[in-house]
N, C-alpha and C positions, 0 to 999 in steps of 0.2 A: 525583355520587352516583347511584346505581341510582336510577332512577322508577317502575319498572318490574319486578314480578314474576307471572312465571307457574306457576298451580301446574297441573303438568298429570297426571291419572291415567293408568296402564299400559293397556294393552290387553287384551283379552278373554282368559279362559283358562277351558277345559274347565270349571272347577271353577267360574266366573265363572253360565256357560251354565246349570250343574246350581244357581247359590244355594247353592253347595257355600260353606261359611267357610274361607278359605285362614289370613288370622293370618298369624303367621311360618311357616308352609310356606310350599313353593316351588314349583308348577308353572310350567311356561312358557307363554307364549302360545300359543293355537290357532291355525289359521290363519285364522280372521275377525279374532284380535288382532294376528296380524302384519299384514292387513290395514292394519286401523286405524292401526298404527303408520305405515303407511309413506303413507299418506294424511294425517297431520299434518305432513308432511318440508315440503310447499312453505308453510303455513302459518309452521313453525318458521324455517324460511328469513326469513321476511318478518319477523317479530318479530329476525332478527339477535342473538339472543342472545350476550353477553358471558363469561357464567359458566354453563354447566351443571352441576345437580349432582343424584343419583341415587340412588334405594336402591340399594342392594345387591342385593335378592330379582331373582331371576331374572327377573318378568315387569318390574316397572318399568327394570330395566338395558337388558332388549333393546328396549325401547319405544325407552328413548333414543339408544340407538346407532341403531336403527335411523329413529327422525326427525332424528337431527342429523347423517347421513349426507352429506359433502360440505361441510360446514362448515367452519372452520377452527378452532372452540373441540373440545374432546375432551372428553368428558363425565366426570367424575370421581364414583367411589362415596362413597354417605354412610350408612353402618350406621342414626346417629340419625331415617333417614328411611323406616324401616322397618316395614310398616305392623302396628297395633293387635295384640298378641296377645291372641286373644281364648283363651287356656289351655285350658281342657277341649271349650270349642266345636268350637275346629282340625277340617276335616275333616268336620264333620258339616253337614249339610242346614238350611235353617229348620226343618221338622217336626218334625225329631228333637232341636233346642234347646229347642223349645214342649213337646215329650213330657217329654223331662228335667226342665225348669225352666221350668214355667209361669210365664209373663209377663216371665222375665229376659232374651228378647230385646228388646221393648217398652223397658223400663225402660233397658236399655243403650245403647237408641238415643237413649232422649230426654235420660236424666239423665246429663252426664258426668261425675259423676262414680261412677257403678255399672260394678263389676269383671265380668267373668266369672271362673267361679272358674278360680283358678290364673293368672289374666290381669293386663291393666292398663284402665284406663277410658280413653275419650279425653281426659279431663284431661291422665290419667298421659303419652298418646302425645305432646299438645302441649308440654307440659315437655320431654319429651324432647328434641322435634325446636325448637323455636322459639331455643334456642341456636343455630341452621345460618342463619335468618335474619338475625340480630343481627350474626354473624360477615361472612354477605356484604354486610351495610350500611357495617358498620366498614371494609369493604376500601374500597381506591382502585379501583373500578368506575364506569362511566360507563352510562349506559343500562337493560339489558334482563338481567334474571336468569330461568331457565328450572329450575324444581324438577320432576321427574317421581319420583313417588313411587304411595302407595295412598292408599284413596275414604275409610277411616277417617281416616287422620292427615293427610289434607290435608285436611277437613273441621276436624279440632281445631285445625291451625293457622291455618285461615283465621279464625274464629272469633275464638281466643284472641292472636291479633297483633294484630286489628281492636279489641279489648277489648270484645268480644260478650257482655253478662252471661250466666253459663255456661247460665241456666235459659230463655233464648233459642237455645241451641245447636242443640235441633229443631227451630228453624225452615227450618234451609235443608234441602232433600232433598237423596239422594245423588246425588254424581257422576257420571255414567256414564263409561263403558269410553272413554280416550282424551276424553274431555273436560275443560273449565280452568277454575279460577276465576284473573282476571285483578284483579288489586293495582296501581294507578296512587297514586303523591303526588302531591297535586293541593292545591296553597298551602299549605297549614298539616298535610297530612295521609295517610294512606293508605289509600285507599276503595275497596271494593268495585266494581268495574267491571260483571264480568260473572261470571256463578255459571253451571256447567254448558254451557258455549259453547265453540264448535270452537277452533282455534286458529288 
């Protein structure tokens, strides 16, 4: 069975740089994010991942093609790992979600389950995607799974797979650009290794 998962975040993009809210838009990475990306390759390497599997959105796809470069797994897209749409935020700045909607940035970060309007909360995002875990457990996989995906919805799923009470969910801080939280079963379970660590 897998012992082993890696949730790893995209790389930097433009909109990353500006605190711009991407959501489901799609910029692609800058070049500090192609950077980054291709500075996780010898890590990736070394974790030997068995299964890669990937948003769709443009910056987490090119993240992972371009760390599992040379590999022999081929990364395959996965819609349900697509990160948080935050609805009417899309696009817009911190200041200008504080100008709009005082205090429903706050509120959206701590309590998962609060919408942006027209959006989904990250409850909503872990639902979503935590069926993608389940499915690569259920497979006949041996080792090391490798998710690259965005900083919202691997935040909800790390959380909500762990059975993190949801009003604990701000405790951990965001991801950064091309950083992992790393998933080890370790006797009876699947723990938290490391939150925000290279790969």
């Amino acid at each position: 069975m897998l012992d082993r998962i890696v949730l790893l975040r995209h790389g930097r993009t433009a909109w990353n740089a500006e605190r711009r809210m991407q959501g489901r838009l799609d910029p692609p990475l800058d070049a500090t994010g192609q950077a980054q990306a291709e500075a996780t390759a010898p890590g990736v390497t070394t974790l030997a991942p068995v299964v890669v599997v990937a948003s769709d959105q443009n910056r987490a796809w090119q993240t992972a093609c371009t760390a599992t470069e040379g590999l022999d797994v081929e990364p395959r897209k996965e819609p349900r790992l697509r990160e948080t749409d935050v609805g009417a935020w899309q696009g817009l700045v911190d200041a200008e979600v504080d100008a709009g909607w005082p205090g429903g940035l706050d509120a959206w970060r701590l309590d998962p389950f609060h919408r942006p309007p027209e959006g989904e909360s990250r409850h909503d995002a872990y639902l979503r995607s935590v069926p993608v875990l389940h499915e690569l457990l259920d497979a006949d996989l041996d080792g090391t799974a490798l998710l690259v995906a965005h900083g919202g919805v691997l935040l909800g799923l790390t959380c909500g797979f762990l059975g993190l009470p949801p009003e604990h969910w701000g405790s951990l801080g965001p991801l950064g650009n091309c950083r992992a939280a790393v998933l080890e079963y370790r006797v009876d379970r699947w723990r938290l290794m490391r939150w925000g660590a290279d790969v």
